[in-house]
C-alpha positions in Angstrom: 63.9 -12.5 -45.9 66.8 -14.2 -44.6 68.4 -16.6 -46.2 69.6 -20.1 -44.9 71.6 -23.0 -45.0 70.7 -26.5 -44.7 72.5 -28.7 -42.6 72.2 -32.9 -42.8 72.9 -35.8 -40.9 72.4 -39.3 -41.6 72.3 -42.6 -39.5 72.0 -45.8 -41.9 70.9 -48.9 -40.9 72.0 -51.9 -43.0 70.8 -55.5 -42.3 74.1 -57.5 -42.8 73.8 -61.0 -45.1 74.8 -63.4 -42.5 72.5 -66.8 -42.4 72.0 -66.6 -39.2 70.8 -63.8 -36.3 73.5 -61.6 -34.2 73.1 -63.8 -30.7 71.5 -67.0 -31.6 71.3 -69.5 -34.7 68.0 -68.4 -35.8 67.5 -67.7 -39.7 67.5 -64.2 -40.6 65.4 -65.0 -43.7 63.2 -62.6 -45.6 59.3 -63.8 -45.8 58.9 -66.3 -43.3 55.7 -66.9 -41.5 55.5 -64.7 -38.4 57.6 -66.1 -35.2 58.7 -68.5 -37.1 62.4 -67.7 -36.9 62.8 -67.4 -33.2 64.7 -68.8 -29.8 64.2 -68.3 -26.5 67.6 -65.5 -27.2 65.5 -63.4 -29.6 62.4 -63.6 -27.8 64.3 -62.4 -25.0 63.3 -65.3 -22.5 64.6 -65.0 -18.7 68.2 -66.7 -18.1 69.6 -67.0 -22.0 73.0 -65.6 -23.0 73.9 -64.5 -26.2 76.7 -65.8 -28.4 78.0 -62.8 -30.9 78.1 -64.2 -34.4 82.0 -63.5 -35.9 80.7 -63.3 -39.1 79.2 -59.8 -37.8 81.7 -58.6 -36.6 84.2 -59.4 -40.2 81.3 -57.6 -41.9 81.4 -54.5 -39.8 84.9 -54.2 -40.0 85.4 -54.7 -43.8 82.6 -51.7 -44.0 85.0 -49.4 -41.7 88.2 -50.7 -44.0 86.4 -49.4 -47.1 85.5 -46.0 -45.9 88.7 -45.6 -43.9 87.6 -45.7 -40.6 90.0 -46.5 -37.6 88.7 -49.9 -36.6 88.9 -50.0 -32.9 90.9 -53.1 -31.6 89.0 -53.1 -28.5 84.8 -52.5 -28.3 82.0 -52.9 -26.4 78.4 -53.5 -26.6 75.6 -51.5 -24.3 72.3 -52.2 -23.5 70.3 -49.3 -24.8 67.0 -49.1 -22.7 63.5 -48.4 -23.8 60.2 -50.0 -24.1 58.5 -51.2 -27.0 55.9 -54.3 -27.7 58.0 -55.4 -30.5 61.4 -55.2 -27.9 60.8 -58.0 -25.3 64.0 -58.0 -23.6 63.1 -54.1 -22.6 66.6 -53.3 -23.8 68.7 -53.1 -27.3 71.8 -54.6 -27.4 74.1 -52.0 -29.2 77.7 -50.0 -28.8 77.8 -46.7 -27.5 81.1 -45.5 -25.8 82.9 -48.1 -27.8 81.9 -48.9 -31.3 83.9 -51.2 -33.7 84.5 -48.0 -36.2 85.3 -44.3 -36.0 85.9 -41.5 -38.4 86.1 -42.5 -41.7 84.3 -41.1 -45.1 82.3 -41.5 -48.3 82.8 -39.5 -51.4 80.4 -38.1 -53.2 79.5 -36.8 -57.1 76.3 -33.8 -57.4 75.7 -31.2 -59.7 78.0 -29.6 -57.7 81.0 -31.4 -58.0 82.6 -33.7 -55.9 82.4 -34.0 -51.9 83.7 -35.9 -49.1 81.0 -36.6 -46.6 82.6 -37.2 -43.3 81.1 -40.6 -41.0 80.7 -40.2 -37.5 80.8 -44.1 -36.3 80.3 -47.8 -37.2 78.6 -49.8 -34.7 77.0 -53.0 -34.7 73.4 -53.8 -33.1 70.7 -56.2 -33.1 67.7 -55.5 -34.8 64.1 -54.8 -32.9 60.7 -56.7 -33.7 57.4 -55.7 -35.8 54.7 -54.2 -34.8 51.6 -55.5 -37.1 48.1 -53.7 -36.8 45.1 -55.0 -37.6 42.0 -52.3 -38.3 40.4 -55.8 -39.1 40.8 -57.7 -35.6 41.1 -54.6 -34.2 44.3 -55.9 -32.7 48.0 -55.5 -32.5 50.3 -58.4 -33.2 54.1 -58.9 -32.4 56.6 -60.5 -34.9 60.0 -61.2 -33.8 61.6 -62.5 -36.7 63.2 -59.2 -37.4 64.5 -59.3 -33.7 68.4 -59.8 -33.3 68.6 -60.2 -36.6 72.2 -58.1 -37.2 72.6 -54.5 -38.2 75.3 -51.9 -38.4 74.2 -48.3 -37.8 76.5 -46.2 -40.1 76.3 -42.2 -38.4 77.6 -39.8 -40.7 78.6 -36.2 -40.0 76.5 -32.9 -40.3 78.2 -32.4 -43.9 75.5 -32.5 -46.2 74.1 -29.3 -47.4 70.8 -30.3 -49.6 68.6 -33.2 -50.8 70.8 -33.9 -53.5 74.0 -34.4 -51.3 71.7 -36.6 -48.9 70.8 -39.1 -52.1 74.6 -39.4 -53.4 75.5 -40.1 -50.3 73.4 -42.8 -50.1 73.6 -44.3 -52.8 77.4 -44.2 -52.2 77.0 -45.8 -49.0 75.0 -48.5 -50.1 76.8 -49.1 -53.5 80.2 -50.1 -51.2 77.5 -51.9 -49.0 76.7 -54.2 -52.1 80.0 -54.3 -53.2 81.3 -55.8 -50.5 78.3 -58.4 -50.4 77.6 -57.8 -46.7 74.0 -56.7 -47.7 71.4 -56.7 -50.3 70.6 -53.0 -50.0 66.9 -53.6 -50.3 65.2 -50.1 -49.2 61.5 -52.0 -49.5 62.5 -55.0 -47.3 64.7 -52.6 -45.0 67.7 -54.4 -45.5 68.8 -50.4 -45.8 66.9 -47.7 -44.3 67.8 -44.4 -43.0 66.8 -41.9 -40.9 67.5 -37.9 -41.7 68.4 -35.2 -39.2 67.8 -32.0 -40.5 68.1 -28.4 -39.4 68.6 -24.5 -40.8 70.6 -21.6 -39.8 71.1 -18.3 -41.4 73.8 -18.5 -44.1 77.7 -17.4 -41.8 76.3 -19.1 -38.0 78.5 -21.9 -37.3 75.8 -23.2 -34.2 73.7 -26.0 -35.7 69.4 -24.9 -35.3 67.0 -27.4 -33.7 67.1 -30.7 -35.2 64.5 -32.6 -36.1 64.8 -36.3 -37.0 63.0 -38.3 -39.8 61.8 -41.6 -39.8 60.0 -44.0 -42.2 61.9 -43.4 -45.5 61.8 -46.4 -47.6 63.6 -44.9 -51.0 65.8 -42.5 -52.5 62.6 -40.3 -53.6 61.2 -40.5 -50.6 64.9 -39.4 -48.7 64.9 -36.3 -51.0 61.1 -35.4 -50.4 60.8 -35.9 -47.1 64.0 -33.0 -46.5 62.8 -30.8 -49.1 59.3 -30.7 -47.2 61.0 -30.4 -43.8 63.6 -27.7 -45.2 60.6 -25.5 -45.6 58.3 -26.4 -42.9 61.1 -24.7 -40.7 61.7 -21.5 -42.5 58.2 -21.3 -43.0 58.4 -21.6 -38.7 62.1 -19.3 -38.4 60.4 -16.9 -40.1 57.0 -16.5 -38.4 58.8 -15.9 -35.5 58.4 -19.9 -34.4 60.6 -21.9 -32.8 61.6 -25.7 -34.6 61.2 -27.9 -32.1 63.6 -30.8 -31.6 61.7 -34.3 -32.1 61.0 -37.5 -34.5 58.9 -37.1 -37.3 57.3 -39.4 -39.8 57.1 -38.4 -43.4 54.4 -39.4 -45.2 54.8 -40.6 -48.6 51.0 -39.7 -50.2 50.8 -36.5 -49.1 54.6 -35.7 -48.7 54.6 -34.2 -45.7 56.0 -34.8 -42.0 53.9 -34.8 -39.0 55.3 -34.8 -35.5 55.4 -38.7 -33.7 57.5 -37.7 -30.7 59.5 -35.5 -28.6 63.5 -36.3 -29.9 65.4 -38.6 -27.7 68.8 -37.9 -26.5 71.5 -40.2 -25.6 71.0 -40.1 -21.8 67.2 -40.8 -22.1 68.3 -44.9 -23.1 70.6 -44.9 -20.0 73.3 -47.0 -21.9 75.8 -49.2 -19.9 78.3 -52.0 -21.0 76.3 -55.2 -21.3 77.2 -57.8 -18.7 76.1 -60.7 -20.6 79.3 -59.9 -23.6 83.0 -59.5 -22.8 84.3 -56.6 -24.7 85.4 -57.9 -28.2 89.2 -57.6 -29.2 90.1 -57.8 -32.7 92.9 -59.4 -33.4 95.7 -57.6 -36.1 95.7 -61.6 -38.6 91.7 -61.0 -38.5 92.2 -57.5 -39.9 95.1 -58.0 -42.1 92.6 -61.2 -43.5 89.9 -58.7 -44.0 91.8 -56.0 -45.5 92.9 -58.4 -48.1 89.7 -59.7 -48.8 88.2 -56.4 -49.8 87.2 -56.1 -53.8 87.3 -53.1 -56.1 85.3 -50.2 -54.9 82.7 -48.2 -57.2 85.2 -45.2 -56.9 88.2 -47.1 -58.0 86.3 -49.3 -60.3 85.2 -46.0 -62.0 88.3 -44.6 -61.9 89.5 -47.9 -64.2 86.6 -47.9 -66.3 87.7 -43.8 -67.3 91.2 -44.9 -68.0 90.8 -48.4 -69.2 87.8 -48.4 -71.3 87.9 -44.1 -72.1 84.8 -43.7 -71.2 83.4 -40.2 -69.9 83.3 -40.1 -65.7 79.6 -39.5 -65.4 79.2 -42.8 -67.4 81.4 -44.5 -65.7 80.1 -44.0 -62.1 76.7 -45.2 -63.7 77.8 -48.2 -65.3 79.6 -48.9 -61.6 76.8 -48.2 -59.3 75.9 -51.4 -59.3 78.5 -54.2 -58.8 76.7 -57.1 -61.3 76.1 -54.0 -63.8 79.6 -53.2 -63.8 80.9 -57.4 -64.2 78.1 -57.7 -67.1 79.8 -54.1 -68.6 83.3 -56.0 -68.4 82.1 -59.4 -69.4 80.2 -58.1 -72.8 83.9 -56.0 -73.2 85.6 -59.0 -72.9 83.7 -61.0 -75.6 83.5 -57.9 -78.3 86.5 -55.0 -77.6 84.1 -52.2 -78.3 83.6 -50.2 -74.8 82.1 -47.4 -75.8 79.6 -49.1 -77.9 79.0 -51.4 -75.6 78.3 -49.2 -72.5 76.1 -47.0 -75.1 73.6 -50.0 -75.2 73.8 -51.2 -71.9 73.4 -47.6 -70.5 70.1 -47.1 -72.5 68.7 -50.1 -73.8 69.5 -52.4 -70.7 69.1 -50.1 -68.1 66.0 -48.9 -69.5 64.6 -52.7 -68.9 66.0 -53.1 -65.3 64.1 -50.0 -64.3 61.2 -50.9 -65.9 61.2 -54.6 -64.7 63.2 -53.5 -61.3 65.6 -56.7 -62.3 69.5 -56.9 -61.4 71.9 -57.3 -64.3 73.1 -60.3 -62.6 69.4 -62.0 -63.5 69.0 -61.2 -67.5 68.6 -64.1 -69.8 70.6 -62.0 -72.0 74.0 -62.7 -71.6 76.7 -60.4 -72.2 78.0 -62.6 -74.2 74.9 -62.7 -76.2 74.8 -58.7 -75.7 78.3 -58.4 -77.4 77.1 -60.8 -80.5 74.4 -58.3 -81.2 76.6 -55.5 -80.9 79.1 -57.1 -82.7 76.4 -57.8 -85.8 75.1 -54.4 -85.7 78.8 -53.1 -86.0 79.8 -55.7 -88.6 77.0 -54.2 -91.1 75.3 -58.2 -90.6 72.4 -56.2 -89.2 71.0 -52.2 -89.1 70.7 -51.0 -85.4 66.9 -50.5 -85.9 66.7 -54.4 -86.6 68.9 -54.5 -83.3 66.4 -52.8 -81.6 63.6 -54.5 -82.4 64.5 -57.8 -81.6 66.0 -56.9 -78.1 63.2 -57.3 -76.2 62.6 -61.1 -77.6 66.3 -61.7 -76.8 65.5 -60.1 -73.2 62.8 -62.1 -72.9 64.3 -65.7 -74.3 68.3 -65.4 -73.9 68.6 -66.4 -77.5 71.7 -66.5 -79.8 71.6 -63.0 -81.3 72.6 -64.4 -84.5 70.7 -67.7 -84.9 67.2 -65.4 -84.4 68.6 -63.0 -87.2 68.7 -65.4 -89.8 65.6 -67.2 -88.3 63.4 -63.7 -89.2 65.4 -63.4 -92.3 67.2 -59.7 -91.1 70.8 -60.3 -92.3 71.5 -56.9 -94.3 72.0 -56.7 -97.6 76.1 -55.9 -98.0 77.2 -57.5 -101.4 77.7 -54.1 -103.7 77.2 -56.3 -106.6 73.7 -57.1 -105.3 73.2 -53.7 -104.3 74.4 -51.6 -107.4 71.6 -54.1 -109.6 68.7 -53.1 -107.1 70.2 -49.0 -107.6 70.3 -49.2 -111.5 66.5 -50.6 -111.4 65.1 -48.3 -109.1 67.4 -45.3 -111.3 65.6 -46.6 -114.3 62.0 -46.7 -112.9 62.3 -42.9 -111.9 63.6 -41.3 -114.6 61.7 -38.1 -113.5 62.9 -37.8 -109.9 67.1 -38.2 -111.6 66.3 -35.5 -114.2 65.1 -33.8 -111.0 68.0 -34.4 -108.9 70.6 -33.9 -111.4 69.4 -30.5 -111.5 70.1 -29.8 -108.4 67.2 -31.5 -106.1 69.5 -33.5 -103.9 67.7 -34.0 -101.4 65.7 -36.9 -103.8 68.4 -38.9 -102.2 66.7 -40.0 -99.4 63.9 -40.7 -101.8 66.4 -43.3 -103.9 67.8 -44.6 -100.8 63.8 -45.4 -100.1 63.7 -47.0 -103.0 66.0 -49.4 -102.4 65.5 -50.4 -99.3 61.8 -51.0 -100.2 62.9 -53.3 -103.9 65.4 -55.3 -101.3 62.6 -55.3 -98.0 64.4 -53.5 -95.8 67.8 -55.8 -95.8 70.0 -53.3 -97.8 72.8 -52.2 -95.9 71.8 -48.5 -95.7 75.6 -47.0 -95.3 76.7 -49.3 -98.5 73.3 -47.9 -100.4 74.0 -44.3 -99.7 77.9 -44.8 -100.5 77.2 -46.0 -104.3 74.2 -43.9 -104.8 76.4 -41.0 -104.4 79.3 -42.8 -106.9 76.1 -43.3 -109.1 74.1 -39.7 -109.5 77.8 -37.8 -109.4 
């Protein structure tokens, strides 16, 4: 059996966080009832003109400045032709020949090491409408809210190799995305959806095999699913002695599988040319120069910081700067208790471990990181034992709390004072006189049964590291 490669290409779609729509001054809000945010522009009505949004086009070309692209000083839009119910004006407004950005790439981190995934183009687009069916009416209804609302299509190169390159790359891409606050990233809203082109060859053949292009994936699982099931589908094709034929497919996401929707469009089937209802757009050098300044801290250089500011390990710092509000709660909580390590420790398990669960931002905890650096800051102190820690997390997650006024309100302030202490060992010595006899005869490992002991005389509030330190002074 042959063995092959697999060869990936992804085109991104991100809604951009501008208040209003690409052409008109319609609200591009999430939720609204259906039609409700529409104009005769985005309904496509006979005789309107569009009016491109600047805002836009500053968001397109901040993207192309933070993956080094060459941001084209001159671009044009195109009508792309097709018809579609939910695409009234019978035409896309898009960029073709001409797009804002070229070239340009995103680094990755796998299993494998580190990658540079090369990006085609950057080009911006209006959004289409919705389709909604109803097996209840036995009807089909239109929403145009979505339509014109703004979009850049992000096209990356053939460069990825597996599943696993496909996912960091996305998540790279829409880490920057966030960073840069031009959009929310929201997979299950589409605010950031993606379509994968995937193909084999035999391992050494530099010609690309037949394509085929997958639609409707709404997460990271469902991106790494979907090619893994399509991966095989065509060797399982190559090497009946099939042929992979080039066209769209839909995965679906309860039986994980793809099934064929149509034949595969090419670039000549929309019949593209330069829209006459928009000059070409010009970019002038101040707007760029604006733009470039404007740009924030990347997750790549962020991490790089966190490594050689904070000495934390790389694979924990590309986690704790994933997300850009996980990384300023990180720095906040650092800046109110000097204790990185420690600090990233909890965050990484105990608060992470929440947002998945509660599918929350960091931005949104009622725990502050002030608050979080208190706790910390008591547990390292020796005010409180890290179990006690623990346990009350969740209350301060749930409330926001000062750490310290609810650990003297349930009466968990450890037990430090050796004084205190060395009474509470010398009665619970005394009590067992058989289990010393025992120990001083060489049964040391009764000292987990002492230190017992006197964490059960003092109800748990002994400071366990002080109790094992004069134990040992004691039974020497």
């Amino acid at each position: 059996m042959a063995s092959y490669e697999t060869v990936i290409g992804l085109e991104v779609h991100a809604q951009l966080k501008t208040a209003s729509k690409i052409f008109c001054s319609c609200s591009t809000q999430f939720g609204a009832e259906p039609n409700e945010n529409t104009c005769p522009v985005c309904t496509g009505m006979p005789g309107v003109l569009p009016v491109l949004n600047r805002k836009v086009v500053e968001f397109a070309a901040k993207m192309g400045l933070a993956i080094d692209c060459e941001i084209n000083r001159k671009s044009v839009f195109a009508r792309k032709n097709y018809f579609y119910p939910d695409l009234p004006k019978g035409y896309q407004t898009s960029q073709f020949e001409l797009p804002i950005c070229e070239g340009g790439h995103v680094d990755i981190v796998t299993s494998k090491g580190p990658k540079r995934v090369g990006v085609t183009r950057i080009h911006m687009e209006e959004d289409a409408g919705k389709n909604i069916h109803s097996a209840h009416d036995n009807a089909s209804f239109v929403d145009l809210n979505r339509s014109c609302v703004p979009l850049i299509e992000i096209v990356s190169e053939p460069d990825m190799r597996s599943p696993e390159e496909a996912v960091a790359y996305l998540k790279a891409l829409r880490s920057i995305l966030v960073y840069l606050d031009i959009c929310d990233g929201n997979m299950e809203e589409g605010s950031f959806r993606c379509d994968a082109n995937v193909s084999i060859r035999p391992f050494g053949q530099e010609a690309f095999g037949t394509r085929a292009e997958l639609k409707n994936l709404n997460s990271f699982k469902h991106v790494h699913k979907a090619i893994e099931y399509e991966v095989e589908r065509q060797i399982d094709l190559v090497e009946d002695g099939e042929q992979v034929v080039q066209e769209t497919r839909l995965y679906d996401a309860a039986k994980g599988t793809t099934h064929s929707m149509r034949g595969k469009e090419e670039a000549h089937d929309y019949r593209y040319f330069p829209c006459p209802d928009l000059v070409p757009l010009v970019l002038q050098e101040s707007w760029l120069d604006q733009w470039r300044t404007e740009l924030p801290e990347l997750p790549k250089a962020k991490g790089q910081r966190f490594v050689t500011q904070y000495g934390l390990a790389a694979d924990d710092a590309q986690l704790l700067t994933a997300e850009r509000d996980l990384a300023e709660y990180f720095e906040a909580a650092v800046t109110a208790f000097n204790e990185p390590k420690k600090i990233a420790n909890w965050i990484m398990t105990d608060i992470l471990r929440e947002l998945n669960a509660t599918g929350g931002r960091a931005a949104d905890l009622k725990l502050t990181p002030a608050n979080l650096a208190a706790l910390v800051r008591l547990v390292e102190q020796g005010a409180i034992s890290a179990k006690s820690a623990k346990d009350i997390l969740p209350e301060l997650l749930e409330t926001g709390v000062d750490p310290e006024a609810l650990v003297k309100a349930k009466g968990l302030v450890q037990i430090s004072d050796t004084s205190a202490l060395a009474s509470a060992i010398d009665a619970v010595l005394s009590e067992n006189p058989a289990e010393l006899a025992e120990f001083r005869g060489g049964k040391t490992k009764l000292m987990g049964f002492f230190v017992g002991q006197v964490m059960r005389r003092t109800k748990g509030q002994a400071n366990p590291a002080v109790v094992n330190q004069l134990l040992a002074e004691k039974l020497k």
